[in-house]
BATORSE-47250 format. One record per atom (N, C-alpha, C): atom name; residue in three letters; x, y, z. Coordinates in nm, 4 decimals, padded with zeros to 6 digits. Example, Ala and Ser with C-alpha at 12.3 -4.5 7.8 and 13.67 -1.06 7.14 Angstrom:
REM residues 2
<site N; Ala; <01.3190; -00.5690; 00.7800>>
<site CA; Ala; <01.2300; -00.4500; 00.7800>>
<site C; Ala; <01.3200; -00.3300; 00.7800>>
<site N; Ser; <01.2850; -00.2250; 00.7080>>
<site CA; Ser; <01.3670; -00.1060; 00.7140>>
<site C; Ser; <01.2900; 00.0030; 00.7870>>
***
This chain:
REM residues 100
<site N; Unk; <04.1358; 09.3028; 12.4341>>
<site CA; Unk; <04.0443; 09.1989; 12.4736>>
<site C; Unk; <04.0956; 09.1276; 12.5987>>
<site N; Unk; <04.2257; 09.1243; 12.5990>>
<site CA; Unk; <04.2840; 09.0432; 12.7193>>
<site C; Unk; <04.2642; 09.1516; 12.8015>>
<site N; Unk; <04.2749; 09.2405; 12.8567>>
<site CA; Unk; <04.2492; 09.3510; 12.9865>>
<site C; Unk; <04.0907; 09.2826; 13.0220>>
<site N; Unk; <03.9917; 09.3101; 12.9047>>
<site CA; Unk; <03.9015; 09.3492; 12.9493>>
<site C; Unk; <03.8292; 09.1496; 12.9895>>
<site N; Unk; <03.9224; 09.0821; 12.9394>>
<site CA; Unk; <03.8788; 08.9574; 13.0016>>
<site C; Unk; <03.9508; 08.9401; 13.1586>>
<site N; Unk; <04.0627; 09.0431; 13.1562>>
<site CA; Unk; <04.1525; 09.0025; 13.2999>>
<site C; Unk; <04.0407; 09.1071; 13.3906>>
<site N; Unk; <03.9890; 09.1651; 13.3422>>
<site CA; Unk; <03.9245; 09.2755; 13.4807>>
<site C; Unk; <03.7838; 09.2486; 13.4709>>
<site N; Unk; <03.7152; 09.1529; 13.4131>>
<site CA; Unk; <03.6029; 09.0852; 13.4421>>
<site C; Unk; <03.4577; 09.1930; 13.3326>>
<site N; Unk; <03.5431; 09.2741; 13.2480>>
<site CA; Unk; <03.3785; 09.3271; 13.1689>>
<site C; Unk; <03.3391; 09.2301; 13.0603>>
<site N; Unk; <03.4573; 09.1482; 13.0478>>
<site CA; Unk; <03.3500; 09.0105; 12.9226>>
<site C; Unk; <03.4297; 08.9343; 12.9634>>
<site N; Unk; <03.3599; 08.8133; 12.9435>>
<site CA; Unk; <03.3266; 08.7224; 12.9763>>
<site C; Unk; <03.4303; 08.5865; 12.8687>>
<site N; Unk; <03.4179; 08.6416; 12.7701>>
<site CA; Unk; <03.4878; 08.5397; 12.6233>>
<site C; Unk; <03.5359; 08.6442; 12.5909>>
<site N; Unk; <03.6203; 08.6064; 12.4532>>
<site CA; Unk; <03.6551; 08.7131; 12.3400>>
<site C; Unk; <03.7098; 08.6015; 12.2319>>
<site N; Unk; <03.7222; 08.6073; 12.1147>>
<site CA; Unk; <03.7708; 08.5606; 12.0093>>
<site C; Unk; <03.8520; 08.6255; 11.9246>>
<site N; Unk; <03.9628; 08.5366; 11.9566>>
<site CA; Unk; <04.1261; 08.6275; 11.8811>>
<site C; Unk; <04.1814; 08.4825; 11.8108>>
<site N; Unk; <04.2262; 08.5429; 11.7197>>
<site CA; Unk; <04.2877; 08.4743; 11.6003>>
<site C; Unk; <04.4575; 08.4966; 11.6607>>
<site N; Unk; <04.5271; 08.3940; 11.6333>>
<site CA; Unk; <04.6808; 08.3915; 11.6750>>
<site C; Unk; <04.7063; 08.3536; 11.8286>>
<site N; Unk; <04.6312; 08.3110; 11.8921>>
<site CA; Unk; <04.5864; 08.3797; 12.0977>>
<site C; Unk; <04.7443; 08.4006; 12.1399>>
<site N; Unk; <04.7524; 08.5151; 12.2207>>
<site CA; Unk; <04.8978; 08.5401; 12.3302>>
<site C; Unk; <04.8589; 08.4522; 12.4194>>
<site N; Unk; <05.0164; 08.3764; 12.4621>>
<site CA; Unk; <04.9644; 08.2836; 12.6409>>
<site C; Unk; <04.9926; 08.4036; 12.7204>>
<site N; Unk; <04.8425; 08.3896; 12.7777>>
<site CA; Unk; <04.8892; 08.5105; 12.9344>>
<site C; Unk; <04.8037; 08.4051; 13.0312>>
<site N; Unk; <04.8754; 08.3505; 13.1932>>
<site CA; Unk; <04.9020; 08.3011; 13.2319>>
<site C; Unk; <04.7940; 08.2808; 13.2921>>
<site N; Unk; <04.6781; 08.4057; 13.3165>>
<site CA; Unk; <04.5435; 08.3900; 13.3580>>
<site C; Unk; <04.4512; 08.3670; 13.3093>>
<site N; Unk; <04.4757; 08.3829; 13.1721>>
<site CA; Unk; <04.3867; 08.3356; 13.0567>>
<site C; Unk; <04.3648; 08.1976; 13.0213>>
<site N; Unk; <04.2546; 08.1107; 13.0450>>
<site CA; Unk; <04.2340; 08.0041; 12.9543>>
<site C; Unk; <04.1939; 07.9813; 12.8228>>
<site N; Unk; <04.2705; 07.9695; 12.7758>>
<site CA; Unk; <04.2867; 07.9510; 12.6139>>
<site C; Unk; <04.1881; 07.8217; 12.5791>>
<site N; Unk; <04.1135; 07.8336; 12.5001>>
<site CA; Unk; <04.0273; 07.6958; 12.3929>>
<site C; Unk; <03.9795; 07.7308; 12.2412>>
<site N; Unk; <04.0814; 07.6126; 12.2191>>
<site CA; Unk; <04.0412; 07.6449; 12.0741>>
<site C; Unk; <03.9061; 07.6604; 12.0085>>
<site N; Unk; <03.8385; 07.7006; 11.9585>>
<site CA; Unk; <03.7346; 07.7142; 11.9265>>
<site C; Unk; <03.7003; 07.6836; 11.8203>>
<site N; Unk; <03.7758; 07.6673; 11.6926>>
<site CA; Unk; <03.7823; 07.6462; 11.5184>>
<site C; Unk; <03.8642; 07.6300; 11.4378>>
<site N; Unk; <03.9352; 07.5449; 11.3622>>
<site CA; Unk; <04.0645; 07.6016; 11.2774>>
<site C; Unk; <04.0005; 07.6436; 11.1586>>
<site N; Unk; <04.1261; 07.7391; 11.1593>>
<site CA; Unk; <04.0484; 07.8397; 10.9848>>
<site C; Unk; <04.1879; 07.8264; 10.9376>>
<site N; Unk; <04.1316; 07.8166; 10.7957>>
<site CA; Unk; <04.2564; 07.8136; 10.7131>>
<site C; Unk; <04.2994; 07.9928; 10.6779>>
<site N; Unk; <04.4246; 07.9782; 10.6067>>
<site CA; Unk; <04.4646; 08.1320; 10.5275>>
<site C; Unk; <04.4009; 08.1098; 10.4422>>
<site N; Unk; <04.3122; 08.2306; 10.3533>>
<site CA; Unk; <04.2789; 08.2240; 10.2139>>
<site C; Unk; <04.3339; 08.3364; 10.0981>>
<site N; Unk; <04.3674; 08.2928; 10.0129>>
<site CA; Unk; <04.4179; 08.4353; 09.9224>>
<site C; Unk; <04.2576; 08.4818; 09.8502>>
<site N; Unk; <04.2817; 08.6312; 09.8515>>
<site CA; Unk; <04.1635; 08.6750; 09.7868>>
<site C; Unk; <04.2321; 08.7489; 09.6868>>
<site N; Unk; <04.1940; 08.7538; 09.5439>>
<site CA; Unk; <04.2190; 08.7946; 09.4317>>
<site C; Unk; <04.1173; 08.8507; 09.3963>>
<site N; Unk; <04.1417; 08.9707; 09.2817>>
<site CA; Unk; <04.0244; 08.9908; 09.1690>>
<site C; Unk; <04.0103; 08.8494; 09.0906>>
<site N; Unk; <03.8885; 08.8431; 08.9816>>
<site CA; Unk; <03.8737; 08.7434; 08.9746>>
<site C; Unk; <03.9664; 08.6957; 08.8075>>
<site N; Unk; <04.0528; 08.8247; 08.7305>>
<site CA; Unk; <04.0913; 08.7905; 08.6702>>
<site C; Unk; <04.2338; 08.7473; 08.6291>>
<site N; Unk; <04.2741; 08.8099; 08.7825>>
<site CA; Unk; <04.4377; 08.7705; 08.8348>>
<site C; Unk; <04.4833; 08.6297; 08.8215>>
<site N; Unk; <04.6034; 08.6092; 08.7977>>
<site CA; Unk; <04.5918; 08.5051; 08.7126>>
<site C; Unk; <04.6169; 08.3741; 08.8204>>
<site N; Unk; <04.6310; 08.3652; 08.9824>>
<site CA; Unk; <04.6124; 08.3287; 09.0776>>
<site C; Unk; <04.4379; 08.2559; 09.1207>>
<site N; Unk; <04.4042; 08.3617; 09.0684>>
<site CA; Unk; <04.2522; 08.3275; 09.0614>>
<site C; Unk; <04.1896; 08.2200; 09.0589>>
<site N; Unk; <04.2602; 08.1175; 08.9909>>
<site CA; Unk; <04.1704; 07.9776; 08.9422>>
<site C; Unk; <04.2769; 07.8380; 08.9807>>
<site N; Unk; <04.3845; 07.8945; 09.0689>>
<site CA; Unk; <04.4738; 07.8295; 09.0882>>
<site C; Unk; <04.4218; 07.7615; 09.2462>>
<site N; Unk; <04.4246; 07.6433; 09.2765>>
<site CA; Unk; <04.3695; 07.5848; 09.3766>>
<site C; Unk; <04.4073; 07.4534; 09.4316>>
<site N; Unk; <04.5126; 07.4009; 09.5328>>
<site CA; Unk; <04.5692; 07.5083; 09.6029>>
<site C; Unk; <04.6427; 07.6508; 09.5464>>
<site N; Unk; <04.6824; 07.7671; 09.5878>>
<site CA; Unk; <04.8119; 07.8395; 09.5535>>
<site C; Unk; <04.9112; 07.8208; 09.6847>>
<site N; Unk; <05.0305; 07.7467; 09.5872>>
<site CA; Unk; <05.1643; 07.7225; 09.6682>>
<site C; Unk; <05.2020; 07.8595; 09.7183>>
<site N; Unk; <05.2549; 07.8926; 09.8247>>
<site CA; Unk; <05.3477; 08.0044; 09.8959>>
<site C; Unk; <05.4376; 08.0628; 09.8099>>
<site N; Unk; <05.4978; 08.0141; 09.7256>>
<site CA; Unk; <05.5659; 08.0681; 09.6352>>
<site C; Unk; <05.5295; 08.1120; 09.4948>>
<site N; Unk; <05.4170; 08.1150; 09.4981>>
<site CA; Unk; <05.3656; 08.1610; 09.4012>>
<site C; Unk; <05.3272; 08.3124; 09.3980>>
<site N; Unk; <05.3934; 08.3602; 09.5203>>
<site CA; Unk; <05.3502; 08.4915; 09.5758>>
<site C; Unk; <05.4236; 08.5444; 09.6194>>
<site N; Unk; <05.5862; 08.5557; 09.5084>>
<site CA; Unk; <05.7195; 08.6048; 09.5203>>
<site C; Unk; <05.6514; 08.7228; 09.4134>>
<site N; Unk; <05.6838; 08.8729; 09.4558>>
<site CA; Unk; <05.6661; 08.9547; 09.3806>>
<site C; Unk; <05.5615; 09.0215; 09.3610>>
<site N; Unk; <05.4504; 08.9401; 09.4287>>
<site CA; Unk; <05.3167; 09.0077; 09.4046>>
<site C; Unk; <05.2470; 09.1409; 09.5016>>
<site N; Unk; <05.1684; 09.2040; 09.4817>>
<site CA; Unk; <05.1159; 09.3431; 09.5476>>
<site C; Unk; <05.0728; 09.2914; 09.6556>>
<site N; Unk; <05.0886; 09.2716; 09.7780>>
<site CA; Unk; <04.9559; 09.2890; 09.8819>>
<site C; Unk; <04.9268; 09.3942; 09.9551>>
<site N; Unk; <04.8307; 09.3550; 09.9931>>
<site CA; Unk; <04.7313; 09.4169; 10.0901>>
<site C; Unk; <04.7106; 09.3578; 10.2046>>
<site N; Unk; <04.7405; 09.4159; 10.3518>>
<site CA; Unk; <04.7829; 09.2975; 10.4329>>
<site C; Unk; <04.7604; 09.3933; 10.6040>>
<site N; Unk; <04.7712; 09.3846; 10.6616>>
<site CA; Unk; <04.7438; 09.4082; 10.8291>>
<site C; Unk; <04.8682; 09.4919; 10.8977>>
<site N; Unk; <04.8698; 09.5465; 10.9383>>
<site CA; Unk; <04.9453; 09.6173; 11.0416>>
<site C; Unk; <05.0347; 09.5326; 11.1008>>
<site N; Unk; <05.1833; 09.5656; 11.0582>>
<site CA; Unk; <05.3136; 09.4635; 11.1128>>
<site C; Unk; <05.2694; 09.3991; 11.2077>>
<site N; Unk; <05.2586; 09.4774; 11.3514>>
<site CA; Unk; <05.1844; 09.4400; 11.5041>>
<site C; Unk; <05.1107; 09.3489; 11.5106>>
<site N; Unk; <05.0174; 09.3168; 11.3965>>
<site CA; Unk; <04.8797; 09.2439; 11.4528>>
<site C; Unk; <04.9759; 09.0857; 11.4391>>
<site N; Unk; <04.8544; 08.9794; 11.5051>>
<site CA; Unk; <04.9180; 08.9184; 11.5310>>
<site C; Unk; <04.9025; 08.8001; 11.4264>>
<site N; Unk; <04.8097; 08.8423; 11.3624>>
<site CA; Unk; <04.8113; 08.7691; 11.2102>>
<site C; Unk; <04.9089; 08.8459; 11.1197>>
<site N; Unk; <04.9388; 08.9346; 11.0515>>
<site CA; Unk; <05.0637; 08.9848; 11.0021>>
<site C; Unk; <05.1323; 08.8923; 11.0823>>
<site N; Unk; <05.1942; 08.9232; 11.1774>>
<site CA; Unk; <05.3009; 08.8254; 11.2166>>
<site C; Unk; <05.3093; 08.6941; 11.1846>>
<site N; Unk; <05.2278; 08.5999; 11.1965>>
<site CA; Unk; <05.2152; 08.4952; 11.1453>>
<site C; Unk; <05.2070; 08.4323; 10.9800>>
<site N; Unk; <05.1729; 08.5850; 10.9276>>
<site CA; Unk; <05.1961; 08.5732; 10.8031>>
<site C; Unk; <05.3183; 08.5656; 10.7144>>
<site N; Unk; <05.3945; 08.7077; 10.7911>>
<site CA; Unk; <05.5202; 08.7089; 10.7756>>
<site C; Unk; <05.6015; 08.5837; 10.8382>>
<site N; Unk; <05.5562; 08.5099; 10.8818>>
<site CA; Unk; <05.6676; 08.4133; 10.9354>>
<site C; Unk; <05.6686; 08.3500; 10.8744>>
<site N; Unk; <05.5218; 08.2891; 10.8271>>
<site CA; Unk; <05.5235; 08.1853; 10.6635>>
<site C; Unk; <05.5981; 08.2265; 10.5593>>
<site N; Unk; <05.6029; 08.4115; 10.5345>>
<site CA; Unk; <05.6748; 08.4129; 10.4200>>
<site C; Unk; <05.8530; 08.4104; 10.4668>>
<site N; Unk; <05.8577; 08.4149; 10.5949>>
<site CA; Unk; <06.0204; 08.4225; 10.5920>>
<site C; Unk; <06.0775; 08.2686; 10.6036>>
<site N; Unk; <05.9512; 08.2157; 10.6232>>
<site CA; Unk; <05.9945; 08.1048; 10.6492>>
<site C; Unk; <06.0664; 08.0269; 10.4687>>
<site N; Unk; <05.9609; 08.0510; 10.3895>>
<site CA; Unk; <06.0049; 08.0083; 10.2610>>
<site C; Unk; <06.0793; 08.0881; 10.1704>>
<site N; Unk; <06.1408; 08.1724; 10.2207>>
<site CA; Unk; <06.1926; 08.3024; 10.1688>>
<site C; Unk; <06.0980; 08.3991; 10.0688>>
<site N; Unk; <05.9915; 08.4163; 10.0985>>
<site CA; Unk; <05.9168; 08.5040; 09.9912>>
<site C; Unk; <05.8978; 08.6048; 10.0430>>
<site N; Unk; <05.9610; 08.7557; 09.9399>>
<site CA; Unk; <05.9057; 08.8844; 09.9257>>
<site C; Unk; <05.7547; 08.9200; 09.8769>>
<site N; Unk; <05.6909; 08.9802; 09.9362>>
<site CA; Unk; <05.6047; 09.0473; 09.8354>>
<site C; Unk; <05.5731; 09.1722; 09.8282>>
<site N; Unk; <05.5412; 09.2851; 09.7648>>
<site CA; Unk; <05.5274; 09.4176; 09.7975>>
<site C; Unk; <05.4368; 09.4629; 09.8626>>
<site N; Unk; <05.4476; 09.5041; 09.9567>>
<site CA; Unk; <05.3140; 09.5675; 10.0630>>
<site C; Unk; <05.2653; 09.6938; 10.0124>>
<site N; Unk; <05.1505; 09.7059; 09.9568>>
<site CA; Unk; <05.1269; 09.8411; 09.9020>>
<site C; Unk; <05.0331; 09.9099; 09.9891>>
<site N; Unk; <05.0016; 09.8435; 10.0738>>
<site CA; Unk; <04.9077; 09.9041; 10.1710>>
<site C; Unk; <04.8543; 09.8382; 10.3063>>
<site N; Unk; <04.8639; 09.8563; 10.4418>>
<site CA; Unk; <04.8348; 09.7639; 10.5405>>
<site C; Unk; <04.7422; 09.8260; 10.6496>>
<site N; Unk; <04.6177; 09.8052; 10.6837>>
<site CA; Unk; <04.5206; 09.8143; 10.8124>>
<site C; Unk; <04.5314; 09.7427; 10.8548>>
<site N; Unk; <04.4498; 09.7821; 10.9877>>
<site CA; Unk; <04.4291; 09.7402; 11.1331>>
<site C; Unk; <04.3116; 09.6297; 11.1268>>
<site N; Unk; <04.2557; 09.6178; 11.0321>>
<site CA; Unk; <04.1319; 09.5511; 11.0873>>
<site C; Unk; <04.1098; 09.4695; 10.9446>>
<site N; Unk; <04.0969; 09.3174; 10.9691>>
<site CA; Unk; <04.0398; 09.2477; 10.8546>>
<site C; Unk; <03.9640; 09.2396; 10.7774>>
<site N; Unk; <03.8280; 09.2873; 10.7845>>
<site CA; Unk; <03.7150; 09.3684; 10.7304>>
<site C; Unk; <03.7645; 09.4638; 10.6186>>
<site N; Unk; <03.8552; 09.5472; 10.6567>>
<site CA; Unk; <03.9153; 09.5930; 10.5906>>
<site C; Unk; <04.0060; 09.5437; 10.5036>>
<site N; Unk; <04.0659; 09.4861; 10.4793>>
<site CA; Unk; <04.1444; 09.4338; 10.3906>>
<site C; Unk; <04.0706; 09.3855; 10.3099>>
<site N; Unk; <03.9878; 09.2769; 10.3463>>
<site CA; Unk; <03.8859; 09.1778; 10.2582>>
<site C; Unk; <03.8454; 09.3118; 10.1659>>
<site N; Unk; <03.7907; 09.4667; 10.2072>>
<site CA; Unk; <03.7156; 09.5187; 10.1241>>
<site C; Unk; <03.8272; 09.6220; 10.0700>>
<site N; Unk; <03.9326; 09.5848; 10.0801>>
<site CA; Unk; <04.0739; 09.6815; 10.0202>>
<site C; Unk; <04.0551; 09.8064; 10.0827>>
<site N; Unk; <03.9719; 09.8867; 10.1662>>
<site CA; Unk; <03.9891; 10.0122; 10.2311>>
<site C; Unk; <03.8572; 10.0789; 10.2429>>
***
């Protein structure tokens, strides 16, 4: 998205995490929170908030190391020291939301 905003074929783009690149003007546009998505009988499910640590040990499903949400995700969890098992990771959020 950043090429194609640096060489003029669009105009906007909307990225979650934004890189500073130096030609780019950045504006925020929305804050969105993280949300956990569960089945509905997991026992997380009905828990509201769920603390960060409540998600030592558990399965996810999660984004491609690279992206730049993974990253940010992982930083929350290194930040509080939490493991969780990655059982599976795409490229694209759509995807995840619908597990594959």
């Amino acid at each position: 998205m950043y090429e194609d905003i640096l060489h003029n074929s669009a105009d906007f783009g909307l990225v979650a995490f934004p890189a500073k690149v130096r030609q780019i003007e950045m504006i925020p546009f929305r804050n969105d929170q993280l949300v956990l998505i569960t089945p509905p009988g997991h026992p997380l499910a009905r828990r509201t908030p769920v603390e960060v640590t409540a998600l030592v040990g558990q399965k996810f499903i999660g984004l491609e190391p690279d992206s730049p949400t993974r990253k940010a995700i992982d930083r929350i969890f290194r930040e509080n020291k939490i493991r969780v098992e990655h059982v599976i990771n795409f490229d694209n959020v759509e995807t995840v939301k619908t597990g594959g």
